[in-house]
C-alpha positions as CSV (number, residue, x, y, z in Angstrom):
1,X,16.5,-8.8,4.9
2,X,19.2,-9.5,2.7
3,X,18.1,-9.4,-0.9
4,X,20.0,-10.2,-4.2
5,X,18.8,-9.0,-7.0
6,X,20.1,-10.4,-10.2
7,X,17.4,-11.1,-12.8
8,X,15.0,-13.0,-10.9
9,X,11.5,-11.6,-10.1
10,X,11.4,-9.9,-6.9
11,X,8.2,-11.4,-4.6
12,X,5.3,-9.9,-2.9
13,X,6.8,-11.3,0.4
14,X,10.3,-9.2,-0.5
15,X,8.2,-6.3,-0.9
16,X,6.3,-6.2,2.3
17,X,9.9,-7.0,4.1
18,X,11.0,-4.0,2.5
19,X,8.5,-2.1,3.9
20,X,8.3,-3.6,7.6
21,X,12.3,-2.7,7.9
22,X,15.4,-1.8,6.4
23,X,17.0,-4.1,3.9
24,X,20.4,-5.1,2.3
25,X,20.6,-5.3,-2.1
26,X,23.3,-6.3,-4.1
27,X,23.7,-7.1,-7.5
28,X,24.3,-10.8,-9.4
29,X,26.8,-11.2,-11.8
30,X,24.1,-11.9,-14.4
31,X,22.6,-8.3,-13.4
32,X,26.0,-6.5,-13.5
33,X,26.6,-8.2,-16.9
34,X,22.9,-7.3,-18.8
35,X,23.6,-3.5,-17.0
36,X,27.1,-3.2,-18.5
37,X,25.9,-4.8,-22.3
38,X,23.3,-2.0,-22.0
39,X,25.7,0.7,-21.3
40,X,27.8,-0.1,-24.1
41,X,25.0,0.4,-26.3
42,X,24.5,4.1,-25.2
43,X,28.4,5.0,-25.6
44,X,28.0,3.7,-29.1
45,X,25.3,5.3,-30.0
46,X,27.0,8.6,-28.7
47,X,29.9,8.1,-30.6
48,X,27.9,7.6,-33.9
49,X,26.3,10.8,-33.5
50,X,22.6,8.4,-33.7
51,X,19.8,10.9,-32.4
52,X,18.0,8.9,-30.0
53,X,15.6,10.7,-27.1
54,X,16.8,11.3,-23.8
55,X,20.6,10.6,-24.9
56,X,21.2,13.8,-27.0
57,X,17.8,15.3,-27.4
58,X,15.6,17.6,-24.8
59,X,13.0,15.9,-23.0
60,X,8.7,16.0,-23.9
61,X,7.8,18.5,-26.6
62,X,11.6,19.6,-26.4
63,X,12.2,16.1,-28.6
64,X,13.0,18.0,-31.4
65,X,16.2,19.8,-29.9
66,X,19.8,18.4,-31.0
67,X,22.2,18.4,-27.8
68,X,25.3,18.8,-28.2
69,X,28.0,16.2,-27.4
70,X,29.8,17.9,-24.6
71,X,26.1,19.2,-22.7
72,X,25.0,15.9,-22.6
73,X,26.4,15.3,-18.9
74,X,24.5,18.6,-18.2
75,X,21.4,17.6,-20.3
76,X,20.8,14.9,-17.5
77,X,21.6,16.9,-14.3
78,X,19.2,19.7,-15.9
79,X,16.7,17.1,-16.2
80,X,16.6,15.7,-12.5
81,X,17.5,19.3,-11.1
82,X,14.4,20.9,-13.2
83,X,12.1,18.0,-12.7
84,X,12.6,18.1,-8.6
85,X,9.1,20.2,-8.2
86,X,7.4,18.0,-5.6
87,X,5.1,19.7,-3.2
88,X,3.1,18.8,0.3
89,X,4.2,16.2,3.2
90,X,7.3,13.9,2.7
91,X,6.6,9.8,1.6
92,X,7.5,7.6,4.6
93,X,10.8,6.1,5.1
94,X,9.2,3.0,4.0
95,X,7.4,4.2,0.6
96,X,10.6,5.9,-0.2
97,X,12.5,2.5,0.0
98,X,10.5,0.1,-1.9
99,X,10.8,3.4,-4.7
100,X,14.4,2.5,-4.5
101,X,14.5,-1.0,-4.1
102,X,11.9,-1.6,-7.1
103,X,14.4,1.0,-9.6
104,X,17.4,-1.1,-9.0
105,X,15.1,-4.1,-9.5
106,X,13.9,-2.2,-13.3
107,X,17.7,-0.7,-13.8
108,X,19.0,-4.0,-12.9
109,X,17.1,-5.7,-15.4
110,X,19.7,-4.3,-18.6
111,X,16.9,-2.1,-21.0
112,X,17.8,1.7,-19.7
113,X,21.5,1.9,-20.8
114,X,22.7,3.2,-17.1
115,X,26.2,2.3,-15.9
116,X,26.1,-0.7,-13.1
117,X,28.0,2.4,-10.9
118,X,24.7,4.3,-11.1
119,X,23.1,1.0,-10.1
120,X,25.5,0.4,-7.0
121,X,25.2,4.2,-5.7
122,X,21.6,3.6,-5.5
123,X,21.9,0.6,-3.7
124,X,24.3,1.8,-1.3
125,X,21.9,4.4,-0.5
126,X,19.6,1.7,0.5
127,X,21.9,-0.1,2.4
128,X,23.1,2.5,4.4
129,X,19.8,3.5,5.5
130,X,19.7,6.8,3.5
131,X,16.6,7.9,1.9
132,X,16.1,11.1,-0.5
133,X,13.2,13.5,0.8
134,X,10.8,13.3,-1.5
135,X,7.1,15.0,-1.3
136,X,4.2,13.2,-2.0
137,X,2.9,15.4,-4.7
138,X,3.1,16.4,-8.0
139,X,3.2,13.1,-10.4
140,X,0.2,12.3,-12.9
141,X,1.7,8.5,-13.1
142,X,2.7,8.8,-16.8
143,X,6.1,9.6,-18.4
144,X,7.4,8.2,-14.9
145,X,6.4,9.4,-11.7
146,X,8.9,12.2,-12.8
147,X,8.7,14.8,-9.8
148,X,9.2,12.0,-6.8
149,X,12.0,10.2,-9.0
150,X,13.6,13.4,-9.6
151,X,13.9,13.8,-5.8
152,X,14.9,10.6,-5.9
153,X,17.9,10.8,-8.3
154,X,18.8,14.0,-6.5
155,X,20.2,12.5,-3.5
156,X,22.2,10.5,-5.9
157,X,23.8,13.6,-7.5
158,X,24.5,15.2,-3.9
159,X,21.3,17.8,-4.2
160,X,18.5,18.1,-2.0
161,X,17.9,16.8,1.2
162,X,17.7,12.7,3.0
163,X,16.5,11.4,6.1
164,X,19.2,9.0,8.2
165,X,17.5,8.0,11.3
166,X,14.3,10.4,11.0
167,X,16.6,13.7,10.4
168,X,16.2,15.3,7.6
169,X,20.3,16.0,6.5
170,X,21.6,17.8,3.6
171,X,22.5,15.4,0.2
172,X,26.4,15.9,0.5
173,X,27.0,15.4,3.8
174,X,24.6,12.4,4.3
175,X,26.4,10.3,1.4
176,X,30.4,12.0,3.0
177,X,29.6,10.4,6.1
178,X,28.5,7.1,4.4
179,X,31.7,7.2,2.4
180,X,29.5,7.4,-0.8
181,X,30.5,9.4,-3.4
182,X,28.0,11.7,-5.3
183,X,27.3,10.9,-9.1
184,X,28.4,12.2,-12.2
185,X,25.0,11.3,-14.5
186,X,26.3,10.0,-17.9
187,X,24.1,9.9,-20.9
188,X,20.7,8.8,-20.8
189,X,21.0,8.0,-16.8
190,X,19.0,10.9,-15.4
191,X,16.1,9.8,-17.7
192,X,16.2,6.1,-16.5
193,X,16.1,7.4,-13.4
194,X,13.4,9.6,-13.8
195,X,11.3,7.8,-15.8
196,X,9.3,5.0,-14.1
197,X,5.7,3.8,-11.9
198,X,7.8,2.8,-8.6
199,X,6.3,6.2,-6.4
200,X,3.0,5.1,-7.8
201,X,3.6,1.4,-7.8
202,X,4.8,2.1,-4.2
203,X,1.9,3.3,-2.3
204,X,0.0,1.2,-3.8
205,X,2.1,-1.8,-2.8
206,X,1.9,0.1,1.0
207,X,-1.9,0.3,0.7
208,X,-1.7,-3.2,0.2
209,X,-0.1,-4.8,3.1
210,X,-2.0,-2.4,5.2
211,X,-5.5,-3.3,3.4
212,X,-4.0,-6.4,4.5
213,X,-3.4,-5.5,8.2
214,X,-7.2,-3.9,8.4
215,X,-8.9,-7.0,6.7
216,X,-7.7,-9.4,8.9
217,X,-9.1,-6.8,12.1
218,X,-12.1,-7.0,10.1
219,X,-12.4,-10.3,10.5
220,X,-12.1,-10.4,14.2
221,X,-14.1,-7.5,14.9
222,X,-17.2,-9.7,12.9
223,X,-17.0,-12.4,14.6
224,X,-16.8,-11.1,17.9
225,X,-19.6,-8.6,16.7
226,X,-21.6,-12.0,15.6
227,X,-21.1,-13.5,19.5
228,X,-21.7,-10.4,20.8
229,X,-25.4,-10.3,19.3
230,X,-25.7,-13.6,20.0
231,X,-25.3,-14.4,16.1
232,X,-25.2,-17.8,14.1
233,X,-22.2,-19.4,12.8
234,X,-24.4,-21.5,9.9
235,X,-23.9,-18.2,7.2
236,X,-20.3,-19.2,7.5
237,X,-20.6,-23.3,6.4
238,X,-18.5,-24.3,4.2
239,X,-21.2,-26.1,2.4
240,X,-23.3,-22.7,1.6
241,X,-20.2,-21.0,0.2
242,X,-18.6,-24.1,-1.8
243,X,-22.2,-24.0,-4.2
244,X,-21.2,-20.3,-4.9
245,X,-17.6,-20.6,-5.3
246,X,-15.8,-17.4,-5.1
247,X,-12.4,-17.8,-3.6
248,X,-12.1,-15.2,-1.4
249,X,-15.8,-15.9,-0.1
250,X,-14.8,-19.8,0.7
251,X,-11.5,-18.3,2.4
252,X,-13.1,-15.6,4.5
253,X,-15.9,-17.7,5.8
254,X,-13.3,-20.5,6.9
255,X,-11.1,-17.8,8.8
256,X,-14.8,-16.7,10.5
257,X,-15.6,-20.3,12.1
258,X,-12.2,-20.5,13.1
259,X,-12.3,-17.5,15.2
260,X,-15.9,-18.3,16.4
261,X,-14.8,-21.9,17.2
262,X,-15.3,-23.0,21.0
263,X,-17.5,-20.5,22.0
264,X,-19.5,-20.7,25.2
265,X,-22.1,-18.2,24.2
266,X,-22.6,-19.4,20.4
267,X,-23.6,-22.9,22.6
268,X,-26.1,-21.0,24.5
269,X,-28.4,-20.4,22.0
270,X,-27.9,-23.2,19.2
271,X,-32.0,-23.7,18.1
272,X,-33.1,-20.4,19.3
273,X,-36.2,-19.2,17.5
274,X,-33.9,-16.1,15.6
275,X,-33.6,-17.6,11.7
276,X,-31.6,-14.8,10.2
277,X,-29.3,-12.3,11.6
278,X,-28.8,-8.7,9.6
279,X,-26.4,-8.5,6.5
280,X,-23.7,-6.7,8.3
281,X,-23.4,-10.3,10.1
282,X,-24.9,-13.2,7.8
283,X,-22.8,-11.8,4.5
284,X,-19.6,-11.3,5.6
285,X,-18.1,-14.2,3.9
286,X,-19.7,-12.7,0.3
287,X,-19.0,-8.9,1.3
288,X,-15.7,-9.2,2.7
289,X,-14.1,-12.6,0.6
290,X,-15.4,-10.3,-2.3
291,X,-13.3,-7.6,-1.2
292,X,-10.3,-10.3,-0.6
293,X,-10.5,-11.3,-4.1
294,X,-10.0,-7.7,-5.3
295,X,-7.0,-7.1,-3.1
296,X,-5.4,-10.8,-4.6
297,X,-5.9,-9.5,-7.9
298,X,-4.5,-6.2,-7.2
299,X,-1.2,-7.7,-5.3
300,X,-0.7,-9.5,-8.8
301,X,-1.2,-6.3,-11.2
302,X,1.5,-5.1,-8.4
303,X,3.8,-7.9,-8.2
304,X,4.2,-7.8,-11.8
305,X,4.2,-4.0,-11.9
306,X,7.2,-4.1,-9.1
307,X,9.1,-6.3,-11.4
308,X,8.7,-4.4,-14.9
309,X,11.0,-2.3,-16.7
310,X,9.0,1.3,-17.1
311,X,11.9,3.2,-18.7
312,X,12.1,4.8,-22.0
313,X,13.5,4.5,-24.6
314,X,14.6,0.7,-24.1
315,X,17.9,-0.8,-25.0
316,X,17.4,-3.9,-26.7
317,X,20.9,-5.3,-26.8
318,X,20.4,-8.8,-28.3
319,X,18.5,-7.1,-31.4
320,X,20.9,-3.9,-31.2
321,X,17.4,-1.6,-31.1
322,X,17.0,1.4,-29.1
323,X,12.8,1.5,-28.9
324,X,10.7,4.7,-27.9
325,X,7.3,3.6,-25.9
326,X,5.3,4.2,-23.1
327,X,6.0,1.5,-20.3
328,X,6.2,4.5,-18.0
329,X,2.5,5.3,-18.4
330,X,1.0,4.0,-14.8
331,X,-2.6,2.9,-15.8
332,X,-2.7,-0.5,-14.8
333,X,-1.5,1.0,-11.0
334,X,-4.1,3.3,-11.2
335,X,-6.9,0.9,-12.3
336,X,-5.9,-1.2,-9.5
337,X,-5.7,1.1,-6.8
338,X,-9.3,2.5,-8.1
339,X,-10.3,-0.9,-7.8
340,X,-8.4,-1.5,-4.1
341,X,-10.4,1.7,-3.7
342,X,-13.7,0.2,-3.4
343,X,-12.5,-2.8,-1.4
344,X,-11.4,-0.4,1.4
345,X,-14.4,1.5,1.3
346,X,-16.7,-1.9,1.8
347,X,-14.4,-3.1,4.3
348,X,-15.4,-0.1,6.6
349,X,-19.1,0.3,5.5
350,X,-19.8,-3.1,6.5
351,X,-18.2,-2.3,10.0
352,X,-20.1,0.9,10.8
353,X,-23.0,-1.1,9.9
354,X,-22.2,-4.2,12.5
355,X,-21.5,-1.1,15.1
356,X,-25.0,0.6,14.7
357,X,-26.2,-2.6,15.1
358,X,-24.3,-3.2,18.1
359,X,-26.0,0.4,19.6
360,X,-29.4,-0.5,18.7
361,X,-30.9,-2.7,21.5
362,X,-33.7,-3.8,19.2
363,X,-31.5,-5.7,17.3
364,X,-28.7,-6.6,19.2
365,X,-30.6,-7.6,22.6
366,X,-27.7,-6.1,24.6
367,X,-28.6,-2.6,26.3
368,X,-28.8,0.5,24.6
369,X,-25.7,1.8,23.2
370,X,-23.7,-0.6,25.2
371,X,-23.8,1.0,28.7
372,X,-25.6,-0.5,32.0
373,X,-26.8,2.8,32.9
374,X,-28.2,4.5,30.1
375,X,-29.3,8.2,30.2
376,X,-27.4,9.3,32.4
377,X,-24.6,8.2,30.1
378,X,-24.4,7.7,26.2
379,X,-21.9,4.9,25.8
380,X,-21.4,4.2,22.3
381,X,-23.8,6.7,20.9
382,X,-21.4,9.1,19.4
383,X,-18.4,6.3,18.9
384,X,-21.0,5.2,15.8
385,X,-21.6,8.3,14.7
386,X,-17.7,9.1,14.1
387,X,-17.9,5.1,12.6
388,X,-20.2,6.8,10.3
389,X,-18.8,10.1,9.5
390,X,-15.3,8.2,8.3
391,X,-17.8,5.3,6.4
392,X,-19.4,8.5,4.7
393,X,-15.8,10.2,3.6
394,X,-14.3,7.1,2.1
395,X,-17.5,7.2,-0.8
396,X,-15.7,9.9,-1.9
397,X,-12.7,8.8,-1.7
398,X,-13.8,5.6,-3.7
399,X,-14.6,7.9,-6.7
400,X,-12.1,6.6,-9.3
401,X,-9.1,9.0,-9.9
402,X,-7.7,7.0,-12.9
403,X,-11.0,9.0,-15.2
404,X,-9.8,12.0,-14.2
405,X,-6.7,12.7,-17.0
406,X,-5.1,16.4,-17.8
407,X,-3.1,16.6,-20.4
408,X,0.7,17.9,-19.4
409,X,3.8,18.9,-21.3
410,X,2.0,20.9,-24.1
411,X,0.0,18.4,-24.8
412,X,2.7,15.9,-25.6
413,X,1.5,14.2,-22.5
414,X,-2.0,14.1,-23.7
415,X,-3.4,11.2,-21.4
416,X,-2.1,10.7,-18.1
417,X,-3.0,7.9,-15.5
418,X,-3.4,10.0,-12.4
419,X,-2.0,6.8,-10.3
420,X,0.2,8.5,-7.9
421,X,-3.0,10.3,-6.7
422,X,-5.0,7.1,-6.9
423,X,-2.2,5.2,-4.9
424,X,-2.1,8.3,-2.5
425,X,-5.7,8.5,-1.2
426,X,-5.8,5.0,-0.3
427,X,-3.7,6.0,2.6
428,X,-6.8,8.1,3.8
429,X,-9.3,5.8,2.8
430,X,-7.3,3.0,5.3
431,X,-6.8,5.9,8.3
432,X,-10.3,6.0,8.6
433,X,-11.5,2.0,8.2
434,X,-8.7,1.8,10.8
435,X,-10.9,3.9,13.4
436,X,-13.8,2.2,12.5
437,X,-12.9,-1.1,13.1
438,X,-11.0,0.1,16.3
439,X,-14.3,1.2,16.9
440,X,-16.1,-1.7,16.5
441,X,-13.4,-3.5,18.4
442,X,-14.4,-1.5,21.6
443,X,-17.9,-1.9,20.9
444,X,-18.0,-5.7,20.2
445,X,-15.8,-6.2,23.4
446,X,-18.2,-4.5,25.4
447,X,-21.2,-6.4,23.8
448,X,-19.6,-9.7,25.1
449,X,-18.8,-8.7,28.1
450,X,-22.3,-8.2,29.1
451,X,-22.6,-12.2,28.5
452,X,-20.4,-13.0,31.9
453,X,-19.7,-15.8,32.8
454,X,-20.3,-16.9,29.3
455,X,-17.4,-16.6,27.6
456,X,-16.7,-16.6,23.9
457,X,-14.0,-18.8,21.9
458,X,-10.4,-18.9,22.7
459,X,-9.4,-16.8,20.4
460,X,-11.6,-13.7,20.9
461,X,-10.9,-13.6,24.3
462,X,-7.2,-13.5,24.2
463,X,-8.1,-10.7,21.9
464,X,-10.4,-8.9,24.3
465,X,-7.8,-9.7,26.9
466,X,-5.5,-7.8,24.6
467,X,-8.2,-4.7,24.2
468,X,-8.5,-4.8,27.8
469,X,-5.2,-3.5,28.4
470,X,-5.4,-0.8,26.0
471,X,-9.3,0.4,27.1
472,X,-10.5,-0.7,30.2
473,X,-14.6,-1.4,30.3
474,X,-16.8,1.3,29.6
475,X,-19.1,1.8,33.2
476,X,-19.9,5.3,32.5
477,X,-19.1,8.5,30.3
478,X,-15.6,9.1,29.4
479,X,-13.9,10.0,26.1
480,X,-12.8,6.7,23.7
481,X,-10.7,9.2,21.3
482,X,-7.5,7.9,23.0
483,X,-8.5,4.4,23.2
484,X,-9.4,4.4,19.5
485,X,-6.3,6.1,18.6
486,X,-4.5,3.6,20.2
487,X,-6.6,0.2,19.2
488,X,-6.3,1.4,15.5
489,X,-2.7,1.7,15.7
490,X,-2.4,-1.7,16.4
491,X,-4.6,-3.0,13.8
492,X,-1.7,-0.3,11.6
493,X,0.6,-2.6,13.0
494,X,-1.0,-6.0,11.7
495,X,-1.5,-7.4,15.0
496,X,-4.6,-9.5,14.2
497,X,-2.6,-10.7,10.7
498,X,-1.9,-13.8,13.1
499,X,-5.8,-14.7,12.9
500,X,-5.8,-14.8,9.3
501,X,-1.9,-15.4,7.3
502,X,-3.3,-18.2,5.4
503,X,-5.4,-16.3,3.3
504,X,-3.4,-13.0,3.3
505,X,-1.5,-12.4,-0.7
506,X,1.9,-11.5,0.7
507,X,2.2,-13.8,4.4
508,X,0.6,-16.4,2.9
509,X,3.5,-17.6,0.9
């Protein structure tokens, strides 16, 4: 993808291209221009002697501390070299470039004061496939996600270490071979970099798209769980969910009949004496649309997140003001991903629930635990309970992390957001919905198979077709870790997106 970037509002679609594959940036003319006027603020306000914080003072509690005019080059290679504590396992090529992509979008935008060289190194960083190692923890999401951005800005400045094709390579010698030449931070630069949401705002924007990938496998896996038992399509008429009117709820339920449409075996029992299948299968439209309409309404706190300005202080050039704030405080990421949170967590609960039902001959009327010759083997006995033991660990990974503030700096930094942490733990949360609805998968493939030579609709066969080539049928006792493994990576991959784009935030557009 080949992406300008010159004032105008970078797009949830951009985004999730960034993140699928390796993209091109360059700056407008309008960009270079609002960059340059911003600049020229700084060097005036250097030459005036004005104090302003970040240009010629220390950093947090240290506001108080004149610097002097010749250690302000140092001042801002002190601040990325000291703030470069990250700790644990390295962010993903990916993560790391919507970080850079979404500063050049905030740096571009002509508040932080930075020269458009600073600007261009970054983006040549991007284009040439570089990307700064940076750990994945360490940031309380407020004054910036300071400790990732510092890792960040250290490639920049020839320091630390980058990944070029998956190998971790030494600053220097990554940008000499890329004919990039390492930067000399002027005043106020190392802050700008610094300060900022885009780690946070990142994996939360990656948690997204795959929240994305695992709803639309949701979807599948329920409606072939629904033909599998034999279910009723009625729940999902448009007429019950128009009198409620949620969105997501009218969306979801459309996507359901669609996939159920044309099947033999819902034909085989239209008027059977069953009134009311269980929850896990009648409420899908209300469970899961719900959980649709929190992840639309987090993709727009995002969206407008991945297009803000979170430095500070900010150079007002039109009014000639340099203003001290807190853009850089990450609590509306944080909130969100809480929020995202609890979508996840539903998303998988009301899978494990449509797998035990699926097990549990009683109420499924397919044999027990989904295997012709039960006893003398298990089937899909123990496949539900590791559906259950993941449901079980996302409740406490729903717990909100944006309550949980510590104050930092000497108590400067008296409230922080804790979004980086909040953004993080999604990933975990969608690991293990991933494996249960690969789960279910399995399980709700097997169910309909045991309805030969009625077949179900079009579309869930191609997909069972599909499963089939990853997990043959289960005739007796053998171990489904594999299988799983390799079902929930391609759920990961958004395979089953194709089943539901329309009503997906970032493909439907």
């Amino acid at each position: 993808m080949k992406l300008l970037i010159d004032n105008q509002p970078v797009t949830l679609a951009n985004l999730r291209e960034a993140w699928e594959g390796p993209i091109s940036i360059s700056l407008g003319d309008n960009a270079q221009r609002r960059i340059a006027a911003a600049n020229e603020m700084i060097d005036e306000v250097v030459a005036h002697g004005d104090t302003v914080y970040g240009v010629n003072t220390g950093f947090g509690q240290l506001a108080q501390v004149r610097i002097s005019d010749d250690e302000l080059v140092h001042l801002q290679e002190n601040l990325v070299r000291s703030h470069a504590v990250g700790v644990g396992e390295d962010l993903d090529d990916e993560i790391v470039r919507l970080i850079m992509l979404m500063k050049v979008v905030a740096l571009a935008e002509g508040y932080s004061g930075v020269r458009p060289e600073l600007v261009e190194a970054l983006c040549a960083l991007i284009n040439n496939n570089i990307y700064p190692r940076i750990p994945s923890r360490g940031s309380v999401g407020a004054s910036g996600d300071l400790a990732p951005l510092a890792h960040m800005a250290g490639a920049l400045i020839g320091i630390g270490e980058v990944r070029v094709n998956g190998n971790l390579v030494p600053a220097p010698i990554a940008l000499q071979a890329a004919g990039i030449e390492p930067v000399r931070l002027a005043p106020k630069e190392g802050l700008a970099l610094l300060n900022g949401t885009q780690a946070s705002t990142a994996l939360a924007l990656a948690a997204v798209f795959r929240t994305e990938n695992l709803l639309s496998a949701s979807l599948m896996a329920g409606a072939m769980s629904a033909d599998a038992i034999k279910g009723s399509d009625t729940p999902f008429d448009e007429r019950i969910q128009s009198v409620r009117g949620h969105a997501g709820q009218i969306a979801v339920a459309d996507v359901l009949r669609q996939l159920m449409q044309g099947s033999d075996i819902r034909a085989s029992h239209v008027g059977c004496e069953r009134v009311q299948d269980p929850y896990s299968i009648r409420c899908q439209p209300q469970v899961v649309g719900a959980c649709l309409d929190v992840l639309r309404h987090v993709c727009a706190v995002l969206e407008t997140e991945s297009n803000a300005v979170t430095d500070n202080p900010l150079i007002f050039v039109d009014s000639k003001a340099v203003l001290s704030g807190g853009n850089f405080h990450a609590e509306p990421v944080a909130l969100a991903a809480d929020y995202l949170a609890l979508a996840i967590a539903e998303i998988g609960a009301l899978a494990e629930r449509r797998i035990a039902l699926l097990i549990d001959s009683h109420l499924s009327g397919l044999p027990p635990f989904l295997v012709a010759e039960v006893g003398l083997n298990s089937g899909f006995m123990m496949a539900q309970v590791t559906a259950a033991a993941l449901a079980s660990e996302n409740k406490s990974h729903a717990h909100p992390a944006s309550v949980d503030s510590i104050p930092t700096s000497a108590n400067q930094e008296d409230h922080v957001s804790m979004a980086t942490f909040a953004a993080r733990r999604l990933h975990t949360m969608l690991d293990n919905v991933a494996d249960i609805i690969a789960i279910e998968l399995l399980a709700a493939a097997q169910g309909i198979d045991f309805h030969h030579p009625q077949t179900s609709s079009p579309s869930i066969e191609s997909v069972i077709a599909a499963l089939r080539e990853i997990s043959p049928p289960y005739v007796e006792d053998r171990s489904l870790s594999s299988d799983i493994r390799r079902v929930a990576a391609t759920i990961d991959e958004g395979a089953y997106c194709q089943y539901a784009r329309s009503i997906l935030p970032s493909l439907s557009t």
